[in-house]
Structure formats: structure tokens, C-alpha cells
C-alpha positions in Angstrom: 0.0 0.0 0.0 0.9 3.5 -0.4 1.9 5.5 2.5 -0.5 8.8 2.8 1.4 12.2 2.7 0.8 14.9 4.1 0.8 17.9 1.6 3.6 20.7 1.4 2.7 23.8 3.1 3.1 26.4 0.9 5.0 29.4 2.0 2.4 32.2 1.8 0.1 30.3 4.2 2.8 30.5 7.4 2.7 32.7 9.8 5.4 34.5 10.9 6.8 34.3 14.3 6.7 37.4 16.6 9.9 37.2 18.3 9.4 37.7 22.5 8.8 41.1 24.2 7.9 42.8 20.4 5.4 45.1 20.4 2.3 44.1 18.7 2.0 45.8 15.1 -0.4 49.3 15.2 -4.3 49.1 13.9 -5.0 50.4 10.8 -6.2 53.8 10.4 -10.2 54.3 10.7 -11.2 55.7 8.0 -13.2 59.1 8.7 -16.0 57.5 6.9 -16.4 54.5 9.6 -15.5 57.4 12.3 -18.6 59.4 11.7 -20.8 56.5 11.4 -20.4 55.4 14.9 -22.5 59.2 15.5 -25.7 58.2 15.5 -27.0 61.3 16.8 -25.2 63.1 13.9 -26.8 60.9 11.0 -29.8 61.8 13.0 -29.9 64.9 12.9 -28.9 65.1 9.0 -32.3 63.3 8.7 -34.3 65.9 10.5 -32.2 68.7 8.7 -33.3 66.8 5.1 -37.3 66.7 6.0 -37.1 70.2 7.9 -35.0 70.9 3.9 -38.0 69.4 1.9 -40.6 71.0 4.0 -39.4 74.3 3.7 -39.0 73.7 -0.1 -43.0 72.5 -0.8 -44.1 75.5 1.0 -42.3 77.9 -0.8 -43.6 76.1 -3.7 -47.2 76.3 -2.8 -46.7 80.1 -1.2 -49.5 79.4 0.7 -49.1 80.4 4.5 -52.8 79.5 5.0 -52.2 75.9 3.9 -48.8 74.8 4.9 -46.3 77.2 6.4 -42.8 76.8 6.1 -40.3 75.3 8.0 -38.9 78.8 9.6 -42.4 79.8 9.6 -43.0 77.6 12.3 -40.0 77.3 14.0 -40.3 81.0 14.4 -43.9 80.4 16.1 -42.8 78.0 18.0 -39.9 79.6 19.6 -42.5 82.8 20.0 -45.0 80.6 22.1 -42.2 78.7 24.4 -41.3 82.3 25.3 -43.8 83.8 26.3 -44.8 81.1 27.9 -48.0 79.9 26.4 -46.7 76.2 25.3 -44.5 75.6 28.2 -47.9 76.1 30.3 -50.5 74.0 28.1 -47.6 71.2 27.9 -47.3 71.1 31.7 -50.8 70.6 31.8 -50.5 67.4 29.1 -47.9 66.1 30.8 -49.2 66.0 34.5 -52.6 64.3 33.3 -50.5 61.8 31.0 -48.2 61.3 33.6 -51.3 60.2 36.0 -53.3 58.1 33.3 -49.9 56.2 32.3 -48.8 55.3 35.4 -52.3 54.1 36.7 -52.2 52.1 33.6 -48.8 50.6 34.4 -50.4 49.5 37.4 -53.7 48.1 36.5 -51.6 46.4 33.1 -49.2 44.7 35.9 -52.2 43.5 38.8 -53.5 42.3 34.9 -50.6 40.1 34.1 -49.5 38.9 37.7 -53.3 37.4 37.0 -52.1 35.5 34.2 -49.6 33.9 34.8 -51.2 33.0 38.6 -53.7 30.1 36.9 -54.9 29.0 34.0 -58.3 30.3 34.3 -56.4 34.2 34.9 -54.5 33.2 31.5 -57.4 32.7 29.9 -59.3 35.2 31.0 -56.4 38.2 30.1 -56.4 36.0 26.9 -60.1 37.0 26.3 -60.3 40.9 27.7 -57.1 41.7 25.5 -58.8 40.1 22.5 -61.5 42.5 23.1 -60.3 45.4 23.9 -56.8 45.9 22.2 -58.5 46.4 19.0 -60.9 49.2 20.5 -59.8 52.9 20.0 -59.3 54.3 23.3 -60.6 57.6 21.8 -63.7 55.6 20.9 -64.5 55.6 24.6 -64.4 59.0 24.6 -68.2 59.5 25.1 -69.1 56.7 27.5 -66.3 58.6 30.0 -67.8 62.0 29.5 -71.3 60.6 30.5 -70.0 59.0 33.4 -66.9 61.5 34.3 -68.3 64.6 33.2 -66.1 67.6 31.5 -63.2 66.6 33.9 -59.8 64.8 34.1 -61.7 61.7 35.4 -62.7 61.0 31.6 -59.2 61.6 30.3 -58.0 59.1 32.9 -60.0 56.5 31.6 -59.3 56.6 28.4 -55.5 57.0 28.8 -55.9 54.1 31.1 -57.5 51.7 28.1 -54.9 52.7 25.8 -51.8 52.1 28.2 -53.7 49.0 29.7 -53.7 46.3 27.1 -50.7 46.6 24.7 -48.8 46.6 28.2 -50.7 43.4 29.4 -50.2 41.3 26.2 -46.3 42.4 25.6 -46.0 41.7 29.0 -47.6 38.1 29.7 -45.8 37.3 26.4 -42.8 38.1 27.8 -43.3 36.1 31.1 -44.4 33.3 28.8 -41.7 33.0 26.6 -39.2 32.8 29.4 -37.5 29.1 30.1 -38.1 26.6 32.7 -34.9 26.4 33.2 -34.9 29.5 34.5 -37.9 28.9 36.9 -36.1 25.6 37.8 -33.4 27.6 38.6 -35.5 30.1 41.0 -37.2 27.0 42.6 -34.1 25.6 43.3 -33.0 28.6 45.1 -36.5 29.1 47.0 -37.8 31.1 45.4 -41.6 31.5 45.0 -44.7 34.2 44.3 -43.7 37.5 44.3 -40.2 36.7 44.5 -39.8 34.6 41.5 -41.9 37.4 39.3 -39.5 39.9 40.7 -36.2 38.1 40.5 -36.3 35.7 37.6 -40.1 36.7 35.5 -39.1 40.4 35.2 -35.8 40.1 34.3 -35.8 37.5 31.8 -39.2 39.5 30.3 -37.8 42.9 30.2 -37.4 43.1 26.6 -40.9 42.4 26.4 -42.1 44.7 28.9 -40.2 47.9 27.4 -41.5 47.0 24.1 -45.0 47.5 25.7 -44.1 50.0 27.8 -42.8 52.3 24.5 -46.2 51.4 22.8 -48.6 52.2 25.8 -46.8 55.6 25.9 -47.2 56.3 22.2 -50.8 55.2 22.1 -51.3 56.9 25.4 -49.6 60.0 24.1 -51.7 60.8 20.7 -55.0 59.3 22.6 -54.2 62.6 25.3 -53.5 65.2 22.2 -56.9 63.5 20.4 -59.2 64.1 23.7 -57.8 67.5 24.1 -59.2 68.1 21.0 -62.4 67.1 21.8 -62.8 68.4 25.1 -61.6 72.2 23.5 -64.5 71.9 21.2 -66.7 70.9 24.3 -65.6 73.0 27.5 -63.0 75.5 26.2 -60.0 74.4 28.2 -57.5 71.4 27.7 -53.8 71.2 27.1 -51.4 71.2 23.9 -54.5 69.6 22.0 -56.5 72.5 23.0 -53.9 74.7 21.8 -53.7 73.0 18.5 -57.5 73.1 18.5 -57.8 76.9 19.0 -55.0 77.7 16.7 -56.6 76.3 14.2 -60.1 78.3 14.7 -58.2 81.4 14.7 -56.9 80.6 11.1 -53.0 80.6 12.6 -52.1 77.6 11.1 -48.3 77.9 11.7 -49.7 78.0 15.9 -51.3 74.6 14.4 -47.7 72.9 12.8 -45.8 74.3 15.9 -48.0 72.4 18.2 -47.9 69.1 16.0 -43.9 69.8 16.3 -44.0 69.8 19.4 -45.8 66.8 19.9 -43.3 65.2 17.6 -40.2 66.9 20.0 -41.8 65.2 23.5 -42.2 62.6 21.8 -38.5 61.8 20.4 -37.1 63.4 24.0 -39.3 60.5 25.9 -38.2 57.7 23.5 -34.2 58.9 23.9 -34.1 60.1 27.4 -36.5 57.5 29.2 -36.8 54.4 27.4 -33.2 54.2 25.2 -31.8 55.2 29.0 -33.6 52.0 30.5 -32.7 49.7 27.4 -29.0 51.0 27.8 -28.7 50.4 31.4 -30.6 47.3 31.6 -31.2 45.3 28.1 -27.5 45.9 26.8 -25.4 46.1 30.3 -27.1 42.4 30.7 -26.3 41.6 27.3 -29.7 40.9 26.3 -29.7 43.6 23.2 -27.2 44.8 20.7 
């Protein structure tokens, strides 16, 4: 038989040796075009720049104040009403009542999913109520609340309530569904039961879950509030930024109108970086659970 050899190594496919004590060889260079996409702020910003940029072009080219204002146009009212003061106080009055509505609803959404995953008959029973109510508007429960709570921040509540509620309760029980029995194993194994397992082991593993409903209970909560303002300026004359927008736009000042819709767009995008980007970068990616 014919002994088996082993092929040649061919030169180019050696490494060579680094002799002791050498100094390891420098990194390349980054290129400046890998260095200013690790800004992600920057390219950010460029996009906002663009729209704000194509904005201001289309209303130039309809020269139509009435009907879309420009870019500047509104910027310009906007900066007039945070100075004098007019925004800063219907926005204080926004935020204190969506403050209230979305952290009752946190806490009904969690008494909702502590329920489910109690039993079976809890499971099944969340299973049913977010079947029939995610679907529903919360705005559509506008005028049931006003019969019951009057012209008053009791009907606000109650619909910021539905619309924080549900998506909260299903991303969450998902969450506490999807996490492994190995990991409840785990927690039995070290005594842990009730509300010590949900807080120690279900919560945990479930975050990602639960700040994914979290950001979409605020949203929904969020243009619910500016919608019912709306409504309750054309009823009883008072309300926050909706109102504003409301009344702006009865008084034909339709750049009042686009700098209230910007600066529903603004809280919104300072929420969603300084809350909930905060909470994913301090929990979700420190725990190497997100990228």
C-alpha cells in the first residue's frame, strides 16, 4: 500500500513568528467615513435637517401660508409661544394628566398580568379581555367617560388608562411566557416563589418584552391625550397642547397649528431617547440581552 502524505505547506500560508517582548503591530487607520458613522446622533440629525429641507421647499412652492407654512415659519412660532410662555404652560398641563393616566395604567396592566400567569383560568381570562379590547380605540370611549366623568380629568384618565392598559398586558404576559423553565427551575431551586420569582427571575428575563410595551402604551397613550384634548376644547374651552392645537386652528393661525404638532413630535422623540433608550442601555444591553 501506499503510505499517505501529508501535503507541502506552501509558503504564503505561514505565519510568521513574533519574536518575545515585540510590540504588537499598530491598527490600521479608521477611515473618517467608519469614524462618523459610529455618530448616530449626527446621522440623526442630517435626517431631520433633510425633512425640515423638503418641508421648507414645498411650501415655498405652494406660497401658501394658510395651507402649509414653512419650516422657519414655524419654528419661528414655535420659539414665539415657548417664550412667552404659552406652550410651556398647556404642555405642563398634558404632561401632568399623561403622567397620572400612564402610570395608573402601568399598574392596573401589571395586577392584569400577575393574573395570568397566577392560573390557567387568569390566563385565559387576560387572553379573552385583551382580545376584546386591544382592538378598541381608546378615543372611541371618549363619550361613555364623559357621560360618566363629566367635562373633567376623570374621563381623560380613563381613556389614557385603556390605551396604556392592554398593549402593556399582552407584551408583558408574552414576555413572562416566553421565558424558560430552566430558568424557573433555577429560581425553585434557590427558594424562590410568588412574588419573589416574578421579581427576580419573570421580570428580568421578560424585560425586553415589557419595554416594548411599555414604549407602545406611551405612544398610544400619548396621541390618545393630544386626540381628547381636541375634543374636550371643542366641548368646554380648556384642555392642554390639543387645545392649543384646536384653538390655533379656529383662529386661522395655522403655523400655531404645525408648531403644536412639532412639538408633539419633539416630546415625543425626547421621551423615547431620554426615558426608554436610557432604560434599554442600562438594563437590556449592560445584561447583554440587546445589541
Amino acid at each position: 500500500m501506499t503510505a499517505l502524505r501529508e501535503p507541502p505547506i506552501r509558503p504564503e500560508y505561514v505565519l510568521p513568528l513574533r519574536p518575545p517582548g515585540a510590540a504588537l503591530p499598530a491598527p490600521a487607520a479608521t477611515a473618517p467615513g467608519l469614524a462618523l458613522a459610529s455618530f448616530g446622533w449626527l446621522r440623526k440629525s442630517a435626517i431631520l435637517l433633510a425633512i425640515a429641507l423638503l418641508w421648507e421647499a414645498l411650501a415655498r412652492w405652494f406660497d401658501n401660508d394658510l395651507l402649509l407654512p414653512g419650516a422657519w415659519q414655524t419654528a419661528l412660532a414655535l420659539a414665539d409661544g415657548l417664550r412667552s410662555g404659552e406652550l410651556v404652560g398647556y404642555v405642563s398641563v398634558s404632561l401632568a394628566v399623561l403622567t397620572q393616566g400612564f402610570v395608573l395604567g402601568v399598574g392596573v396592566s401589571f395586577l392584569l398580568t400577575w393574573l395570568a400567569v397566577s392560573s390557567r383560568l387568569g390566563r385565559e381570562l387576560i387572553d379573552t379581555l385583551t382580545s376584546m379590547f386591544n382592538p378598541l380605540p381608546a378615543i372611541a370611549l371618549l363619550p361613555l367617560a364623559l357621560l360618566w366623568f363629566g367635562l373633567g380629568q376623570g374621563s381623560l384618565l380613563m381613556v389614557l388608562v385603556h390605551s396604556v392598559v392592554w398593549p402593556l398586558t399582552l407584551n408583558a404576559s408574552a414576555g413572562f411566557r416566553a421565558v424558560p423553565e430552566t430558568l424557573r427551575m433555577a429560581g425553585r431551586n434557590y427558594g424562590l416563589g410568588g412574588l419573589r420569582m416574578v421579581l427576580q427571575i419573570l421580570i428580568p428575563a421578560a424585560l425586553p418584552s415589557i419595554l416594548s410595551g411599555l414604549k407602545i402604551g406611551w405612544a398610544f397613550a400619548w396621541r390618545t391625550l393630544i386626540a381628547a384634548e381636541l375634543v374636550f376644547g371643542s366641548t368646554s374651552g380648556q384642555g392642554g397642547l390639543g387645545w392649543y392645537i384646536f384653538q390655533s386652528r379656529n383662529e386661522l393661525f395655522t403655523d400655531k397649528v404645525f408648531a403644536g404638532l412639532a412639538l408633539v413630535i419633539l416630546i415625543g422623540l425626547v421621551i423615547e431617547h431620554l426615558v426608554f433608550q436610557t432604560l434599554e442601555r442600562v438594563t437590556l444591553r449592560r445584561w447583554g440581552m440587546q445589541r
